[in-house]
Every structure is written in C-alpha cells, then in structure tokens.
C-alpha positions as CSV (number, residue, x, y, z in Angstrom):
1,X,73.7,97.1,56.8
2,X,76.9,95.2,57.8
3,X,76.7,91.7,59.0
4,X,80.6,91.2,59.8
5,X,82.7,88.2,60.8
6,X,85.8,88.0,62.2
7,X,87.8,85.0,62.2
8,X,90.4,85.1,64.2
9,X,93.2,82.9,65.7
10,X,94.4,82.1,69.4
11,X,93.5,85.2,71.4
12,X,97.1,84.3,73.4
13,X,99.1,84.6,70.4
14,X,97.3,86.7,67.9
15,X,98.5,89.8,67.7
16,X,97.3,90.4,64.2
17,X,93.9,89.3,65.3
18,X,93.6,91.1,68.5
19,X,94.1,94.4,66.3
20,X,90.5,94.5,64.8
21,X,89.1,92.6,67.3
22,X,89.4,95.2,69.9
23,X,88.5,98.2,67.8
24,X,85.5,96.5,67.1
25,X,84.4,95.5,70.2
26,X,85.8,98.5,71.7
27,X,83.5,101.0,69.5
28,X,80.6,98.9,70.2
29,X,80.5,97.5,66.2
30,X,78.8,94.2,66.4
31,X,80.4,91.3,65.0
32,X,80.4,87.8,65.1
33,X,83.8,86.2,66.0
34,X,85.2,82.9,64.5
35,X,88.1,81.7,66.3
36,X,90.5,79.1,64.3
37,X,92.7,78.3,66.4
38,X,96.9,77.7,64.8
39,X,98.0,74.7,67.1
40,X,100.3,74.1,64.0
41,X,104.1,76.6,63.7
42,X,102.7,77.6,60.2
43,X,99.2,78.2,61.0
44,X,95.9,75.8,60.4
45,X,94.9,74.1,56.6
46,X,91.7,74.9,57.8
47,X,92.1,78.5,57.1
48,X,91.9,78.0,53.6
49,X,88.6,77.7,53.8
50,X,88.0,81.4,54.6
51,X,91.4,82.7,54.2
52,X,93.0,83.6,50.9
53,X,96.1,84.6,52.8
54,X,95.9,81.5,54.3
55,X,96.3,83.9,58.0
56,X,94.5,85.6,60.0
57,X,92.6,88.0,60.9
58,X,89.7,88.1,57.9
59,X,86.9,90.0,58.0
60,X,83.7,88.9,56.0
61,X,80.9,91.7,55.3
62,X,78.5,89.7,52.5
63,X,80.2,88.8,49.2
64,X,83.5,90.8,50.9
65,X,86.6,89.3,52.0
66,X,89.0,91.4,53.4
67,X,92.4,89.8,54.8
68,X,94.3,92.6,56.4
69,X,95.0,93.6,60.0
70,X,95.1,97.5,59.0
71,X,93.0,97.1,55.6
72,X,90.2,95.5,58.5
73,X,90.3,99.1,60.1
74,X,90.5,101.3,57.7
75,X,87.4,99.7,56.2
76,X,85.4,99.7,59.6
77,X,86.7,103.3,59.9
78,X,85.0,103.5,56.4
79,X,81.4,101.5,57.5
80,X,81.1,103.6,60.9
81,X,82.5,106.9,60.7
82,X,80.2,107.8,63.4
83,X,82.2,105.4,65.7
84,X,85.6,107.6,65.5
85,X,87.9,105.0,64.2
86,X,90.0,107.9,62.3
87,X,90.3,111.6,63.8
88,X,87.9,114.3,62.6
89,X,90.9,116.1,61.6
90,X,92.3,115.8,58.4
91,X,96.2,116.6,59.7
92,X,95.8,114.4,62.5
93,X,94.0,111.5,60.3
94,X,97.2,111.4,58.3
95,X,99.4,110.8,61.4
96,X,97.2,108.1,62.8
97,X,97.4,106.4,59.6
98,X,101.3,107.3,59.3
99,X,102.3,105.6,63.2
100,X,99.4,102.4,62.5
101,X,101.5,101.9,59.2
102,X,104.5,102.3,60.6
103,X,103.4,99.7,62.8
104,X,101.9,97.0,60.1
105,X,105.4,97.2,58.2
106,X,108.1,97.7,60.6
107,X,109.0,97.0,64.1
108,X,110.3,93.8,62.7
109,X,113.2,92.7,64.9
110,X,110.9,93.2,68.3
111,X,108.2,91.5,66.8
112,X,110.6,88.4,66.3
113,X,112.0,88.4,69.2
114,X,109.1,89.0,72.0
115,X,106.2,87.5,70.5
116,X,102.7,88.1,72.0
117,X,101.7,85.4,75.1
118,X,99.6,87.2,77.5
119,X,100.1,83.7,79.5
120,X,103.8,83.9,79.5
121,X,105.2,84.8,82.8
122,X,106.2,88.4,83.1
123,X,109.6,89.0,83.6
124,X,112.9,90.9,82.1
125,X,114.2,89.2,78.7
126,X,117.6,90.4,77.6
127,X,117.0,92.1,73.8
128,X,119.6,92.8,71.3
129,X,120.3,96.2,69.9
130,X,117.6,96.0,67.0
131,X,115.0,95.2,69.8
132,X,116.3,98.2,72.0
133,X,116.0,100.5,68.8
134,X,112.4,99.6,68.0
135,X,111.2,100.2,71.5
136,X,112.8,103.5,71.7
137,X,111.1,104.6,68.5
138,X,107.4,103.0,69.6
139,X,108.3,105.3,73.2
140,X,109.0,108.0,70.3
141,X,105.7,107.8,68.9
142,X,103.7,107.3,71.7
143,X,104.9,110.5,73.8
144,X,104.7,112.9,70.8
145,X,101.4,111.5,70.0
146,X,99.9,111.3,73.9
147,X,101.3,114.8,74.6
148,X,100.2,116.3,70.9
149,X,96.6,114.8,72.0
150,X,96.6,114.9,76.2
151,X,95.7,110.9,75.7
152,X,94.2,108.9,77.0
153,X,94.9,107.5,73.9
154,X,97.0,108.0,70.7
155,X,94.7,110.6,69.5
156,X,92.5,111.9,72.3
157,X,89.5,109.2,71.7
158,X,90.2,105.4,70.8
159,X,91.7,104.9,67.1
160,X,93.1,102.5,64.7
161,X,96.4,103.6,65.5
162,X,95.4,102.5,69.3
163,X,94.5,98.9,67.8
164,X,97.5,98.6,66.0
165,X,99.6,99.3,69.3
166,X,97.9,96.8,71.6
167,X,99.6,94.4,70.8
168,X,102.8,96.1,71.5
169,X,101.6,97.2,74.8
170,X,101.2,93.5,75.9
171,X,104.5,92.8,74.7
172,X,106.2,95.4,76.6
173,X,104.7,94.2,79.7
174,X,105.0,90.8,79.5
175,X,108.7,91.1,78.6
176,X,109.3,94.1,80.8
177,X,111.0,95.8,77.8
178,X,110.6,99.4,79.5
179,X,109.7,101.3,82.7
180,X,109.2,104.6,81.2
181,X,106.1,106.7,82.6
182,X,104.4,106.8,78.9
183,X,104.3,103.1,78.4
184,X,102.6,103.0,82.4
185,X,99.9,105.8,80.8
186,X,99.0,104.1,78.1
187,X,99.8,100.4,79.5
188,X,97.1,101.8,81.8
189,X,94.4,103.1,79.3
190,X,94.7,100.6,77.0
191,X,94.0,97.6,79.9
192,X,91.1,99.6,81.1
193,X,89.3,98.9,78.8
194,X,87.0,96.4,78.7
195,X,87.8,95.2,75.2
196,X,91.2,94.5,76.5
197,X,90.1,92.9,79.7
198,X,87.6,90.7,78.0
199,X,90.2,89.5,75.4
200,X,93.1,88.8,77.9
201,X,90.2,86.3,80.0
202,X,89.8,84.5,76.9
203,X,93.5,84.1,76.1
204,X,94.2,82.9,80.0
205,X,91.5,80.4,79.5
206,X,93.0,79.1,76.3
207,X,95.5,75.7,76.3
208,X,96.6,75.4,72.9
209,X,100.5,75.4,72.9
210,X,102.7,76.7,69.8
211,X,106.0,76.3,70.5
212,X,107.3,79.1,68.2
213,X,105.8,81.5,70.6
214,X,106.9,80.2,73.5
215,X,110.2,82.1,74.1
C-alpha cells in the first residue's frame, strides 16, 4: 500500500509541481497534498524540512523521499501500472519517456523567459529567437505525437509525457506564443480536464506575489 504526499509549491507558479500533481489527481491516485508556498525569489527555508533539494515538488511514500518532477512519475508509473501512466507499448513507452525528458532538461530559454502565472493577463509577449525555436520544436513534438496516436493526448490515454507538457500548455496561452491548430487540440484536452480545472481555481484563488515570475 502507498500512503503518498506531495508537497508542493504555489499552484500559480509551480510548474514543477503542477507536473505530478495532475497525473495523480488525474488517474484517480490518492494523495495528500502539502502546499509550501515560495513567497521568497529563491524558494522557502522551510523546505528543508522535507526537501533535500531544498525545491519542490517531493513525494513521500513511507521511509521514501523522492525529489524529482519526472523521477515522481516514473515511480507512480511504477506503483500503479494499472493506472496507464506509461503506454502498454514498449516502442511507444520509449518515446513518451524520450519527449517527457526532453522536456525535464531542455526547453531552457522559454522556460526563462515565460514563466508559468495562470493569473497573469493573457496577452502577446515579444520572444527572442531562442524562445521562437523552443516553441517550434514543442509544436514538433506534439503534432507527430497527437497524429502518431489520434490524441486526445500525447499518447492516445493520459501519460507522463502529458504532465510534463502542462505546464507548457499554460505558458503558451498565457503568453499567446502560438495560434497553431495543434496547440488549440491539446490546449483543449488538457483544460478539460478536471485535474487542470481544479488546479487553475486554486492558483486564481492564491495571493502570494514573487516578483521573479511576474514578467
């Protein structure tokens, strides 16, 4: 049996956090959340207390501390295989794990650049080159990947690769980085979900500011 908590930070700004959280809550594996919140630009001291990372997310299971956006997935993936997590197929496993660490390594200049505020306003931001590139490679991935599967997500059913990409999703939106009919489809599965949707009220609600992220 699993008893798992999830500490989290600022469901606004989170992006790391919002990963696992919504593949958890998404495939219906219970949890108990612990939201920390970072009202500080380099986190919270308090996360020392759970975090040897000293970030978020961390997932506790008993005596086991795991620390990892991706490394929190692929372990839940590993608890509840009957939950889907990673594709039944062994070709296709490979390439969800390929574009989710793809995702946890790279991506680096949009990341910096449009950091994730589901509060902020929505509206165009002028991006430089190295932003443009990384949003033509993430519409790469998710049209070869939607068409490979016929969607509605990454992979046919919900996945860790599909977690890994929320956060990118809100991005584009909020920053209106691209009007291409792929990022509408899977804008448009991703916030029907209620995961999404019950994350997103929670950020709206929230009123810690970090100025960082504020852009």
């Amino acid at each position: 049996m699993t008893s798992f908590e999830l500490f989290i930070g600022n469901k606004n700004y989170s992006s790391w956090s919002f990963r696992p959280w919504i593949a958890l809550r998404h495939k219906d594996i219970a949890f108990e959340e612990k939201l920390v919140p970072f009202d500080f630009e380099n986190g919270n001291p308090e996360f020392r207390a759970f975090s040897p990372s000293m970030k978020v997310p961390v997932l506790k299971d008993g005596s086991l501390t795991v620390w990892d956006s991706l490394a929190i997935l692929e372990y839940a993936a590993e608890c509840f295989p009957e939950k889907g997590l990673l594709p039944q197929d062994r070709q296709m496993r490979a390439r969800a794990r390929a574009v989710s660490a793809e995702m946890h390594s790279g991506f680096s200049a949009l990341r910096n650049a449009c950091p994730m505020n589901m509060r902020r306003q929505v509206e165009v931001m002028d991006v430089d080159e190295a932003v443009r590139a990384d949003v033509s490679r993430i519409l790469d991935i998710w049209n070869e990947c939607l068409n490979a599967s016929g969607g509605p997500f990454l992979f046919g059913d919900f996945s860790i690769a599909d977690a890994m990409y929320a956060p990118v999703v809100s991005r584009f939106a909020t920053y209106t980085l691209s009007e291409d009919p792929v990022f509408q489809q899977y804008h448009a599965a991703l916030t029907g979900t209620r995961a999404w949707q019950a994350w997103e009220a929670d950020a709206l609600k929230e009123t810690w500011y970090v100025a960082v992220d504020e852009v």
